[in-house]
N, CA and C atoms as a LAMMPS dump frame, in Angstrom:
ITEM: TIMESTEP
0
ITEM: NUMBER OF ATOMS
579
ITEM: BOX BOUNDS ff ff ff
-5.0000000000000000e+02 5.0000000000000000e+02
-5.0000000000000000e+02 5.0000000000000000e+02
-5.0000000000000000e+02 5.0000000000000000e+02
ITEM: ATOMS id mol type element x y z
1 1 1 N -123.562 -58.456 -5.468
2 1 2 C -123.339 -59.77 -4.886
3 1 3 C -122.411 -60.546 -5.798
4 2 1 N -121.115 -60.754 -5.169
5 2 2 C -120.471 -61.96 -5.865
6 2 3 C -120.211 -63.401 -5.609
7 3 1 N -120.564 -64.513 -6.798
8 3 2 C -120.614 -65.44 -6.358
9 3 3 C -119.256 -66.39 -6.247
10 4 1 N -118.945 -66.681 -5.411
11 4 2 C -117.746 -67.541 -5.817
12 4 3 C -117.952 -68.854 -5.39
13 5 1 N -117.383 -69.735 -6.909
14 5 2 C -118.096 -71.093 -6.766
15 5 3 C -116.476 -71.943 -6.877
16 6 1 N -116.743 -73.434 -6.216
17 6 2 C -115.799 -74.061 -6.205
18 6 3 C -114.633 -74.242 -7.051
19 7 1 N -113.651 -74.182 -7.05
20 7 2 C -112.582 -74.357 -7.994
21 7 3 C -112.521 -76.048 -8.518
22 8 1 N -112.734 -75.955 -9.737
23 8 2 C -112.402 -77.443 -9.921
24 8 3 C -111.219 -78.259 -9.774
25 9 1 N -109.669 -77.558 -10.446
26 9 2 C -108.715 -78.041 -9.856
27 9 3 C -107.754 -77.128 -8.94
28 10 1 N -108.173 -77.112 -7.771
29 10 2 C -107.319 -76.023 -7.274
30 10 3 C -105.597 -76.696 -7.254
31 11 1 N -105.533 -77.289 -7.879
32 11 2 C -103.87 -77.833 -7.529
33 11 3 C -103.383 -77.036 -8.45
34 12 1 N -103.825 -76.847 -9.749
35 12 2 C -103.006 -75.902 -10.371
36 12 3 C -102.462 -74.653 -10.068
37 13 1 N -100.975 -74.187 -10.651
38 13 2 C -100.854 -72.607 -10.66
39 13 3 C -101.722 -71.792 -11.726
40 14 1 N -102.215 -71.142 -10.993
41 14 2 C -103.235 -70.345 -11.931
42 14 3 C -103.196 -68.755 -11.729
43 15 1 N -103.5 -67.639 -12.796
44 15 2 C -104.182 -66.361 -12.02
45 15 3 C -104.873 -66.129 -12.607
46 16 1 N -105.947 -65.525 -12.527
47 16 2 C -107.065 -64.739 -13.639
48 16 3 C -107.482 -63.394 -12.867
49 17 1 N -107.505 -62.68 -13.939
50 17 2 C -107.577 -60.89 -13.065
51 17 3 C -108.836 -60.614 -14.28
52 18 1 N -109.866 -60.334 -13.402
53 18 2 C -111.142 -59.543 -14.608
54 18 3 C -111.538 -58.224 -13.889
55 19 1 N -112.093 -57.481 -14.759
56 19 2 C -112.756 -56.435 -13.91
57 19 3 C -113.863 -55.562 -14.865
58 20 1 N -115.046 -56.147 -14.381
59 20 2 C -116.157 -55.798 -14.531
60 20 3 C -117.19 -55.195 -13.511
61 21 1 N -118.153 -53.961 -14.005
62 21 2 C -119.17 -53.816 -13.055
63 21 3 C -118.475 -52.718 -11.675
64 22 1 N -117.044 -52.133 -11.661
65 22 2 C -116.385 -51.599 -10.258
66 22 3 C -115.885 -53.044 -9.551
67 23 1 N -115.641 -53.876 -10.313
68 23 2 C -115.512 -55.409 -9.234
69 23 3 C -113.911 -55.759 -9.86
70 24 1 N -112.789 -55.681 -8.995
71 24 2 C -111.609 -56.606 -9.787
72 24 3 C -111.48 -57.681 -8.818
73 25 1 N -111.339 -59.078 -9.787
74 25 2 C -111.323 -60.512 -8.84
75 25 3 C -109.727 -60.696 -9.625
76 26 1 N -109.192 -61.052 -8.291
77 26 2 C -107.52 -61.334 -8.977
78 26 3 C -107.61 -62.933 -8.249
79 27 1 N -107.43 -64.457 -8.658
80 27 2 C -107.39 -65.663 -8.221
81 27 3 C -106.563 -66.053 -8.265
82 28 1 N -105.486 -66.857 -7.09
83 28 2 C -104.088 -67.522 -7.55
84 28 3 C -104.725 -68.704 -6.667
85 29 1 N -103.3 -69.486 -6.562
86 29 2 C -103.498 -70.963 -5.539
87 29 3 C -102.288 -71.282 -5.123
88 30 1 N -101.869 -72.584 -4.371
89 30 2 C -101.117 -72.508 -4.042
90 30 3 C -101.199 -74.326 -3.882
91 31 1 N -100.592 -75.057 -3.212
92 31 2 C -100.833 -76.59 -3.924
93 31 3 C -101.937 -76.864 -2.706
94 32 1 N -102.571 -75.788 -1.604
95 32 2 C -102.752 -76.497 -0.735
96 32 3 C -104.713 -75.459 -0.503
97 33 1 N -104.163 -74.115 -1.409
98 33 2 C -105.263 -73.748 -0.947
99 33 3 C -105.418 -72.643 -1.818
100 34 1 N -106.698 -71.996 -2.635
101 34 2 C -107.29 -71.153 -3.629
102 34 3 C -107.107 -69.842 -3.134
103 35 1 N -106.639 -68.548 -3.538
104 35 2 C -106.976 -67.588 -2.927
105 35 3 C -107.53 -66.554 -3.84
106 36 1 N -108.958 -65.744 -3.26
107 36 2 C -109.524 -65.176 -4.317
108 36 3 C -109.35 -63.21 -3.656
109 37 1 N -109.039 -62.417 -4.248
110 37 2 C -109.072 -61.228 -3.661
111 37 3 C -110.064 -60.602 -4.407
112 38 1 N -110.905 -59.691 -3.959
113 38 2 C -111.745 -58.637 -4.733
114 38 3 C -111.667 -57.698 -3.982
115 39 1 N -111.833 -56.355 -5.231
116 39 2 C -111.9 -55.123 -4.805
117 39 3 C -113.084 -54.305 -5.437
118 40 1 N -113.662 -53.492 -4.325
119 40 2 C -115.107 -53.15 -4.915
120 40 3 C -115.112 -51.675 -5.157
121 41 1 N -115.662 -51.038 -5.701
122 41 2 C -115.527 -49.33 -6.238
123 41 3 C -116.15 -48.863 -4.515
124 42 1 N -117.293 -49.655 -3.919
125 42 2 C -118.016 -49.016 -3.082
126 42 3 C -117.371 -50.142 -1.48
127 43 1 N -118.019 -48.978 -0.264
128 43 2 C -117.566 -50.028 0.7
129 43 3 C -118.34 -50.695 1.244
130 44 1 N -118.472 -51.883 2.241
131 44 2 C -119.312 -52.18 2.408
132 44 3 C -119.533 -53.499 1.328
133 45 1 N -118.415 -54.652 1.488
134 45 2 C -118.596 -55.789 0.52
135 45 3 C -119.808 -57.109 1.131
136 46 1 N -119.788 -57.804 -0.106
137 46 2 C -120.611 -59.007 0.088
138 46 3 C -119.939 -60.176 -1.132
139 47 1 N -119.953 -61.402 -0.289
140 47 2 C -119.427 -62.182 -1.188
141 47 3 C -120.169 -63.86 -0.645
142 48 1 N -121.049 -64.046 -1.688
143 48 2 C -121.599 -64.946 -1.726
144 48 3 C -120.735 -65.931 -1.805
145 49 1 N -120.663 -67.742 -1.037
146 49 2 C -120.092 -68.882 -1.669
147 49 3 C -121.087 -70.244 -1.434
148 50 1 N -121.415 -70.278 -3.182
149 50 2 C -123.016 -70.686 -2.837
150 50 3 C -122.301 -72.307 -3.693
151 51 1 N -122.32 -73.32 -2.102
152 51 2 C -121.761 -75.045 -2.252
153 51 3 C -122.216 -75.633 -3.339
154 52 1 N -123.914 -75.241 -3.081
155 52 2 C -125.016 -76.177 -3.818
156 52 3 C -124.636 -76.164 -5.849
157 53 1 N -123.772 -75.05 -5.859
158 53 2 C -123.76 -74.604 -7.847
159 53 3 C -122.715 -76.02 -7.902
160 54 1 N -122.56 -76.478 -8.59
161 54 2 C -121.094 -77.298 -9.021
162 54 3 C -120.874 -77.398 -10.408
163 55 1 N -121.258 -76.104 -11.355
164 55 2 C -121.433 -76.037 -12.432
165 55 3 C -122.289 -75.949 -13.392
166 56 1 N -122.206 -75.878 -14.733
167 56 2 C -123.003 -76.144 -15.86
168 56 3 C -122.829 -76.88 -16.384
169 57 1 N -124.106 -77.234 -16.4
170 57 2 C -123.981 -78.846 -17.331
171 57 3 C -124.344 -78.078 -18.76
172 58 1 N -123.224 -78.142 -19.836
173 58 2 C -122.955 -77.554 -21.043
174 58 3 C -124.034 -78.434 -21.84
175 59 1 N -124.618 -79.815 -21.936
176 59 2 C -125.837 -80.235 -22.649
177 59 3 C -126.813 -79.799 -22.789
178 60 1 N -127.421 -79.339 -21.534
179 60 2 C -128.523 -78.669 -21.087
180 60 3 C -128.332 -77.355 -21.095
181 61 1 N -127.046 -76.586 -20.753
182 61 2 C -127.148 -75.262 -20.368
183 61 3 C -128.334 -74.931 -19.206
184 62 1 N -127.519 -75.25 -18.315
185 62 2 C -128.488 -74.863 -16.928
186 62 3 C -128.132 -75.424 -15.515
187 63 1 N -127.54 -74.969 -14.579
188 63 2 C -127.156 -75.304 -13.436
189 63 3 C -127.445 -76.519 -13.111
190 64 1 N -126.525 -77.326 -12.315
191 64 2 C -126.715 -78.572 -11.385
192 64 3 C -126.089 -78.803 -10.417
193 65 1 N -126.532 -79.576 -9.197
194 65 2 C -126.373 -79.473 -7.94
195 65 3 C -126.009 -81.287 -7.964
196 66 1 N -124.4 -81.144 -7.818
197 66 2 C -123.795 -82.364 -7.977
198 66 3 C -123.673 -82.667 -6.493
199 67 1 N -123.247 -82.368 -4.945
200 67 2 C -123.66 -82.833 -4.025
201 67 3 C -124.892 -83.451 -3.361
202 68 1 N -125.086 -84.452 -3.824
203 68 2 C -126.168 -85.086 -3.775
204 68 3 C -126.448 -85.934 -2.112
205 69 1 N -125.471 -85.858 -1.66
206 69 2 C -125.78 -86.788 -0.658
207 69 3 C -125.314 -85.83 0.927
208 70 1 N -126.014 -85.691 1.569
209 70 2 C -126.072 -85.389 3.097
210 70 3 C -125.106 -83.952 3.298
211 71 1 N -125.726 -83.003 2.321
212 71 2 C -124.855 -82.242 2.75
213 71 3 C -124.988 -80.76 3.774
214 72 1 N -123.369 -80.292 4.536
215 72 2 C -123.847 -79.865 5.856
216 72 3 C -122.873 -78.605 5.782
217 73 1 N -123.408 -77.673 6.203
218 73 2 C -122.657 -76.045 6.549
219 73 3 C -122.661 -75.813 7.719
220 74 1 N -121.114 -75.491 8.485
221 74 2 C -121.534 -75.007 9.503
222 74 3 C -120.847 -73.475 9.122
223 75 1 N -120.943 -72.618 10.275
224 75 2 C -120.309 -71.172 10.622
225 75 3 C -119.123 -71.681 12.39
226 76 1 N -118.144 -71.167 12.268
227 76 2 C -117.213 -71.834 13.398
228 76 3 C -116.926 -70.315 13.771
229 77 1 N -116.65 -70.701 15.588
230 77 2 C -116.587 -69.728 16.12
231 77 3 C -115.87 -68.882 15.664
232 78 1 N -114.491 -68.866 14.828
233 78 2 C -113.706 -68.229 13.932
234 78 3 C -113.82 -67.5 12.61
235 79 1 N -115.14 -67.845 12.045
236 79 2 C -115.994 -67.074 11.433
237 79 3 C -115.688 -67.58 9.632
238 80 1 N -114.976 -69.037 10.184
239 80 2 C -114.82 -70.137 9.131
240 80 3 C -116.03 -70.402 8.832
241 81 1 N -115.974 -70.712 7.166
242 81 2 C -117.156 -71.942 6.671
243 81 3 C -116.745 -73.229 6.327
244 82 1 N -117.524 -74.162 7.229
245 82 2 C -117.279 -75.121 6.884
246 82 3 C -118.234 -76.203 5.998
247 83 1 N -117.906 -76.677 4.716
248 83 2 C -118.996 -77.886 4.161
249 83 3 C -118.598 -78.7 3.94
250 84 1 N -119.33 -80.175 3.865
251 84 2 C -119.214 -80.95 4.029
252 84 3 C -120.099 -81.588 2.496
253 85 1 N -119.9 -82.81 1.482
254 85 2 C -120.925 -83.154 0.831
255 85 3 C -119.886 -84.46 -0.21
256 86 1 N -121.081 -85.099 -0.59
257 86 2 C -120.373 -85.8 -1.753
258 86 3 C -120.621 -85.673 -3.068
259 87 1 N -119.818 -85.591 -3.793
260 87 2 C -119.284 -85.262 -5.172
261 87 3 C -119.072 -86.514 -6.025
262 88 1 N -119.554 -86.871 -6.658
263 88 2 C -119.638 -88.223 -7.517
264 88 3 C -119.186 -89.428 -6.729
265 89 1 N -119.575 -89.629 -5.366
266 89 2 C -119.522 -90.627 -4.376
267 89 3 C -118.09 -90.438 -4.031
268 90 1 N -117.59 -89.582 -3.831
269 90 2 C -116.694 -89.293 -2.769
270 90 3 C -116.98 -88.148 -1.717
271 91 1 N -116.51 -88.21 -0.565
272 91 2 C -117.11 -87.316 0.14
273 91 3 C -115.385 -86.296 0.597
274 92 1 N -116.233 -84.866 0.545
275 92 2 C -115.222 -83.932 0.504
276 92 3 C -115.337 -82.936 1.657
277 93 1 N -114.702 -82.404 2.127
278 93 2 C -114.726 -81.306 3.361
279 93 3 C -113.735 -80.125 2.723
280 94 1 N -115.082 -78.979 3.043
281 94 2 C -114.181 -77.516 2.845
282 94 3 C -114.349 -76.587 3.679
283 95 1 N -113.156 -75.287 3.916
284 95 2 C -112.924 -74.644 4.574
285 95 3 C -112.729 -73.734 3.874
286 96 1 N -113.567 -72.61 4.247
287 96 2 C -113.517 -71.153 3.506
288 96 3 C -113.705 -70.334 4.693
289 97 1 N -112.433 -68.94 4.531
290 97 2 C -112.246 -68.339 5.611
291 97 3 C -112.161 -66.709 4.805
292 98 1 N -112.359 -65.291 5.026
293 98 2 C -112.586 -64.207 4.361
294 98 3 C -111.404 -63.308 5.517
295 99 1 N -110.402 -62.404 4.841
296 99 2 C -109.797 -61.743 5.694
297 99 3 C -109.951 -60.159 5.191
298 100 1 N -110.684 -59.679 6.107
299 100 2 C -111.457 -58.268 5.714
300 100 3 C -112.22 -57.985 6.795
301 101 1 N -112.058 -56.457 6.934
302 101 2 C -112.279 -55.455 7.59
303 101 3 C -114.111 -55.776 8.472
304 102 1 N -113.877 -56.303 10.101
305 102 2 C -115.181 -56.678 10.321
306 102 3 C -115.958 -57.456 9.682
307 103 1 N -115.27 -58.416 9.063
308 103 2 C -116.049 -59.826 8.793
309 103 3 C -117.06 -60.557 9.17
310 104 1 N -118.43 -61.088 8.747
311 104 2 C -119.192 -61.624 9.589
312 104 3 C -119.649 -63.041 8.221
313 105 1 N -119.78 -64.023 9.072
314 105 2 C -120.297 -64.903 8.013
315 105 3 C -122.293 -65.364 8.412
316 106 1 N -122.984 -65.861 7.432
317 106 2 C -124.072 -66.312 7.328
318 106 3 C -124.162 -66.91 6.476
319 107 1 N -125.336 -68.007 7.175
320 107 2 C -125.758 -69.323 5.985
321 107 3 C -126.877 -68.873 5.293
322 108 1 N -127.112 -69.34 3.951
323 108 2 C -128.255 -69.307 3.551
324 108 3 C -128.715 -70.625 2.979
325 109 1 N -129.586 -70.578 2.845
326 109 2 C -130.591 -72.026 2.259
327 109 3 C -131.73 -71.361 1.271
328 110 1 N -132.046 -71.758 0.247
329 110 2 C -132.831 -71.571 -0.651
330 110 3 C -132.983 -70.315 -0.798
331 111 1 N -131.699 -69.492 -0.581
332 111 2 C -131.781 -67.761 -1.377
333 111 3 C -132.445 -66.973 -0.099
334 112 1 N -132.906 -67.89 1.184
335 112 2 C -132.864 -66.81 2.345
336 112 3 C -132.291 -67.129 3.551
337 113 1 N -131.392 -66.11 4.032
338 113 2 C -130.338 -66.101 4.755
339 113 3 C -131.107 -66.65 6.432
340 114 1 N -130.152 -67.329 7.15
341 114 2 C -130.65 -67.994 8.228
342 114 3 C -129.832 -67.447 9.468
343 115 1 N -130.149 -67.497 10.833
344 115 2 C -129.352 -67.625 12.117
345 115 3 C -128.688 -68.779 12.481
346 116 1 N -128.852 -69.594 11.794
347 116 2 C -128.265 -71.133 12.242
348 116 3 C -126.943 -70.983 11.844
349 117 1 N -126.26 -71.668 13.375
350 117 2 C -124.996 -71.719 12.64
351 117 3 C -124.175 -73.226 12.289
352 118 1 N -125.612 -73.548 11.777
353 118 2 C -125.026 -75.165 10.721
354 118 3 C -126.701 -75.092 10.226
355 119 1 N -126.466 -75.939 9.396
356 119 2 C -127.639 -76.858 8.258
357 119 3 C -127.002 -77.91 7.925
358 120 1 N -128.178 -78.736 7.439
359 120 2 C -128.538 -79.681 6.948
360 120 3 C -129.096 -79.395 5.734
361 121 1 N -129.113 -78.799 4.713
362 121 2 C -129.581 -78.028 3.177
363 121 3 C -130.236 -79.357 2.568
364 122 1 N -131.393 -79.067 1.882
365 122 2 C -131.758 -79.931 1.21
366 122 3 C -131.237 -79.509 -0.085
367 123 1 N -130.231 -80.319 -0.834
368 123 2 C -129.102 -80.495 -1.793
369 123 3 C -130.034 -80.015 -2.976
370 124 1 N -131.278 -80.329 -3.655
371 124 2 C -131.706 -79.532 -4.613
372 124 3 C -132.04 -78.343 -4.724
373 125 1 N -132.072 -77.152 -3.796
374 125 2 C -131.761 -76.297 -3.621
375 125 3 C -130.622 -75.292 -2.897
376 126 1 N -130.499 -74.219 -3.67
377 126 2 C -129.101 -73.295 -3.267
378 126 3 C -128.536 -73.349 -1.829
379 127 1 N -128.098 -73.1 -1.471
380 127 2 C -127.48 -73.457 0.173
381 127 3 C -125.69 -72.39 -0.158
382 128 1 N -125.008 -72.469 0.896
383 128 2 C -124.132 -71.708 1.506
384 128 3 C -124.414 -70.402 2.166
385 129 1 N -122.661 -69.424 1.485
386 129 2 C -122.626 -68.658 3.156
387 129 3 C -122.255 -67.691 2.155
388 130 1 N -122.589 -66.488 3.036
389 130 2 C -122.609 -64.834 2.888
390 130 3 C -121.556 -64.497 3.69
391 131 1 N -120.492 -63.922 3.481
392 131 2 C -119.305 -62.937 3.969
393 131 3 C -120.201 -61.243 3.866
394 132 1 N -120.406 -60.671 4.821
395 132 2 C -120.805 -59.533 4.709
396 132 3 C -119.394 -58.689 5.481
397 133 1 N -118.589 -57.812 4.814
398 133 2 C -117.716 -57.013 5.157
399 133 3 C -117.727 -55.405 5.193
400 134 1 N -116.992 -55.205 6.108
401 134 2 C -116.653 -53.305 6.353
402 134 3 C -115.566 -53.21 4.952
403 135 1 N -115.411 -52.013 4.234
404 135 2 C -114.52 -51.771 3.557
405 135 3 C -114.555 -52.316 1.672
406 136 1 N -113.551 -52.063 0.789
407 136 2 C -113.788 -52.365 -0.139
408 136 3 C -112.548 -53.364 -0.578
409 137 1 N -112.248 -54.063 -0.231
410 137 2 C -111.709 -55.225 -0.427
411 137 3 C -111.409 -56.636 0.628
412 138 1 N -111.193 -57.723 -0.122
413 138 2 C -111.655 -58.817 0.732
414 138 3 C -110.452 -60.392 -0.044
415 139 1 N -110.217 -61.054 0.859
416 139 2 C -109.265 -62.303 0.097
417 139 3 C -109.971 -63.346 1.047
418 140 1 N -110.537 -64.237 -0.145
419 140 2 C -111.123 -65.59 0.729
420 140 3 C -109.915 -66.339 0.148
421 141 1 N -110.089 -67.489 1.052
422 141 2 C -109.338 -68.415 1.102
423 141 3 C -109.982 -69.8 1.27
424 142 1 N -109.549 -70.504 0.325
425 142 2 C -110.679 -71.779 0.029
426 142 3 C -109.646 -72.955 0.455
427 143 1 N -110.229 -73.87 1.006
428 143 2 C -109.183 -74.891 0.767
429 143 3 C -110.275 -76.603 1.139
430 144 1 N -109.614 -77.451 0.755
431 144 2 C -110.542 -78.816 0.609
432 144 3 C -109.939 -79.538 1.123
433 145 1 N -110.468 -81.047 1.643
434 145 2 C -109.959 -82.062 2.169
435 145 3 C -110.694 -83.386 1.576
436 146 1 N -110.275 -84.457 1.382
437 146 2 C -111.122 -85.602 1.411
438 146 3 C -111.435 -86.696 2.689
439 147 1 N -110.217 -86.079 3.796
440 147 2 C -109.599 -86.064 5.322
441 147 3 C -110.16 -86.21 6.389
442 148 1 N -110.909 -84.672 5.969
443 148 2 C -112.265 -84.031 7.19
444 148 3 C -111.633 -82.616 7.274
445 149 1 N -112.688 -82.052 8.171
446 149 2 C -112.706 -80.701 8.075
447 149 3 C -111.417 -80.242 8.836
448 150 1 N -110.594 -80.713 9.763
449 150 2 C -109.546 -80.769 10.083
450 150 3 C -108.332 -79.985 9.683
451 151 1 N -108.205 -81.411 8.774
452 151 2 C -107.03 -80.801 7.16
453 151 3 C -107.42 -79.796 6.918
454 152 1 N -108.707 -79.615 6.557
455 152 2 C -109.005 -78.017 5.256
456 152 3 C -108.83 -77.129 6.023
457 153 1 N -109.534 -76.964 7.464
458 153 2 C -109.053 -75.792 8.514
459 153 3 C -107.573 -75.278 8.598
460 154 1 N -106.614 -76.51 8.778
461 154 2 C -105.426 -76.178 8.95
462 154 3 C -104.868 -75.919 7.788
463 155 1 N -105.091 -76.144 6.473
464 155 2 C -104.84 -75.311 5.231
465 155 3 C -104.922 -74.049 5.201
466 156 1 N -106.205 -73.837 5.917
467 156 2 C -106.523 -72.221 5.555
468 156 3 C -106.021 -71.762 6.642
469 157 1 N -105.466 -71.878 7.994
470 157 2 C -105.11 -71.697 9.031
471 157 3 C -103.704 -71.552 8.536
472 158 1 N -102.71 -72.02 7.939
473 158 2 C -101.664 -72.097 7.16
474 158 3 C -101.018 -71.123 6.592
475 159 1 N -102.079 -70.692 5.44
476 159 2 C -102.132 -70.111 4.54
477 159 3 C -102.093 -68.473 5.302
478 160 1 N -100.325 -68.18 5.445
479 160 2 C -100.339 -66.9 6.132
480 160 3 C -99.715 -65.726 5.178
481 161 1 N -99.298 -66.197 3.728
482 161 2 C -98.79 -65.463 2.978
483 161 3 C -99.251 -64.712 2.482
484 162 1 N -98.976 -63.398 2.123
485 162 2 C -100.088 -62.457 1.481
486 162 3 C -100.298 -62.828 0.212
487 163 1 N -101.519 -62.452 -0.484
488 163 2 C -101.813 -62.727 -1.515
489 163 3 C -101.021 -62.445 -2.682
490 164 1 N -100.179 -60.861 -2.696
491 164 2 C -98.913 -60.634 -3.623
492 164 3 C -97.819 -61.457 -3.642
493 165 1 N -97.624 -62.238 -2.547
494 165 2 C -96.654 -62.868 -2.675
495 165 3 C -97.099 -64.677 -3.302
496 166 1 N -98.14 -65.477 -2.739
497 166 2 C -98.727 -66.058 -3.519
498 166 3 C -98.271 -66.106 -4.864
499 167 1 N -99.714 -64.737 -5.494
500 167 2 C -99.307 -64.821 -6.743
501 167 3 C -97.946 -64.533 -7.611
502 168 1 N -97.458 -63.898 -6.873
503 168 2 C -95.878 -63.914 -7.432
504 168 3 C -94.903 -65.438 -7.566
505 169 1 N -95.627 -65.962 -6.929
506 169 2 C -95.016 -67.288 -6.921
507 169 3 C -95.483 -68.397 -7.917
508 170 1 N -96.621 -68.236 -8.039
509 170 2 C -97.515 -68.575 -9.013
510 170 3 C -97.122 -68.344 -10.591
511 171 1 N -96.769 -66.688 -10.406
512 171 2 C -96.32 -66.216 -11.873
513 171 3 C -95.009 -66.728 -12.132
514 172 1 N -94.27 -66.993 -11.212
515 172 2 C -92.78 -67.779 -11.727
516 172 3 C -93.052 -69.105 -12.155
517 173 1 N -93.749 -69.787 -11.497
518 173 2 C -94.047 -71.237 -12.169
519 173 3 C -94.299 -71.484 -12.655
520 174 1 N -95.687 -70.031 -13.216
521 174 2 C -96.379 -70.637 -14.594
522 174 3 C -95.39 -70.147 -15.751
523 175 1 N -94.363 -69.069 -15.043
524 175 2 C -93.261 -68.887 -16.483
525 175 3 C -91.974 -70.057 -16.692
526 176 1 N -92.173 -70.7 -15.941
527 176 2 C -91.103 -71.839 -16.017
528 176 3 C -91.375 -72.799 -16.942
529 177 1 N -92.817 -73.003 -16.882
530 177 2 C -93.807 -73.906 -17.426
531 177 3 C -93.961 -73.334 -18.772
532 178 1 N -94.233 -72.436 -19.091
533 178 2 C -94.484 -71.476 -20.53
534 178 3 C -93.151 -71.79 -21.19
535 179 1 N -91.666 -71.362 -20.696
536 179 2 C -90.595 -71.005 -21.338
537 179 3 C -90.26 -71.992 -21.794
538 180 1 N -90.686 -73.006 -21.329
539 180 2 C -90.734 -74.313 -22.654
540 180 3 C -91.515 -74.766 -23.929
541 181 1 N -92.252 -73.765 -24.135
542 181 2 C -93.102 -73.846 -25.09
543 181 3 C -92.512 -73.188 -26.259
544 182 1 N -91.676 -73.299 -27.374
545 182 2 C -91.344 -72.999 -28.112
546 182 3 C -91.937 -72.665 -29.492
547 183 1 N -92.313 -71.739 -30.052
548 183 2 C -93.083 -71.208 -31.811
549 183 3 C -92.172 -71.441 -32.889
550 184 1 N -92.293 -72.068 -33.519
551 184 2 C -91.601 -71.696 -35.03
552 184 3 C -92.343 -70.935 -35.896
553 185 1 N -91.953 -69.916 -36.052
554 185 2 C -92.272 -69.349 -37.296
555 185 3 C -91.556 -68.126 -37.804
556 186 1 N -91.902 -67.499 -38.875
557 186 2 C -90.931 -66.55 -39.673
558 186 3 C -91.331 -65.348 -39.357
559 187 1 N -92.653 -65.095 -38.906
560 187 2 C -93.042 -63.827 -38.249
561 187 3 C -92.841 -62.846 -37.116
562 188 1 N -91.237 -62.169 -37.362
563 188 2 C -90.788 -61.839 -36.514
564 188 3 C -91.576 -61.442 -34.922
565 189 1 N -93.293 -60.455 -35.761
566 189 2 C -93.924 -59.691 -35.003
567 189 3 C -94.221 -60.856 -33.791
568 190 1 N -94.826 -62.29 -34.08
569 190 2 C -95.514 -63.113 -33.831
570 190 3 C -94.579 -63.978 -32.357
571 191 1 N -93.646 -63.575 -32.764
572 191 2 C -92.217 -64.609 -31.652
573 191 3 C -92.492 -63.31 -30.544
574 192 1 N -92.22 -62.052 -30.84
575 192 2 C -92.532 -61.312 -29.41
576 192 3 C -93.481 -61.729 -28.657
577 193 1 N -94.717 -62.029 -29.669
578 193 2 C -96.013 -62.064 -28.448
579 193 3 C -95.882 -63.261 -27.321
């Protein structure tokens, strides 16, 4: 089971490629919308995106559930997730959509999976949605609004570029951004890196 939890700033160009466990997660973005790909050793994926996490609180060391106020999941006939919640008294709308082989989405609420295709989650406990897929790889696509669910739909509705190309775009910007960063020093070895 993988969890994928909200991006804090998705405006940035970003990539991060890990691979642990038979699992590679490759993440880019784009100014409008997150895209996460994984590839699994086995077929037959699952990819948790559980609303209710919004981090660690590093004082405590221990999860907290920063949507505090009225928050709502649906499943859309398109096999979109949609949530809804507020975040330090602003209220936010997201759209998460999975493009992979026989896709099916489900909600869960407190770690057991439901037929409903919306909730009402009671915010101190876990809540979101299960992507259960055919095959061994999968690219969600995240995207947010402060708008309504609208905007974020048509973000991810948008968002028709493949993920190689994305991140290729990504990697030029963030080298545009780098090649201004200049080292002084005498260590020849040290200027290659």
């Amino acid at each position: 089971l993988v969890t994928v939890g909200l991006a804090a700033d998705t405006e940035a160009e970003q990539i991060l490629s890990k691979e642990k466990d038979g699992l590679l997660a490759e993440l880019t973005v784009t100014n409008d919308v997150a895209y996460h790909h994984y590839y699994f050793e086995k077929d037959n994926g699952r990819i948790a995106v559980d609303f209710s996490n919004d981090g660690l609180a590093k004082e405590f060391g221990e999860l907290f559930y920063a949507f505090s106020k009225d928050p709502y999941v649906e499943v859309t006939p398109f096999g979109e997730v949609l949530f809804s919640g507020v975040l330090s008294g602003i209220k936010l709308y997201f759209c998460v959509a999975i493009e992979a082989e026989n896709s099916k989405a489900v909600l869960f609420e407190d770690i057991t999976e439901t037929d409903a295709k919306s909730i009402h989650p009671d915010p101190q406990k876990p809540f979101g949605a299960i992507f259960d897929f055919d095959g061994n790889s999968a690219i969600v696509k995240l995207s947010y609004s402060t708008l309504g669910f609208e905007q974020a739909k048509q973000n991810v509705r948008n968002a028709i570029e493949s993920f190689d190309s994305v991140m290729n775009k990504a990697y030029v910007i963030w080298g545009k951004h780098l090649s201004r960063i200049e080292i002084e020093t005498d260590d020849d070895e040290l200027k290659q890196k």
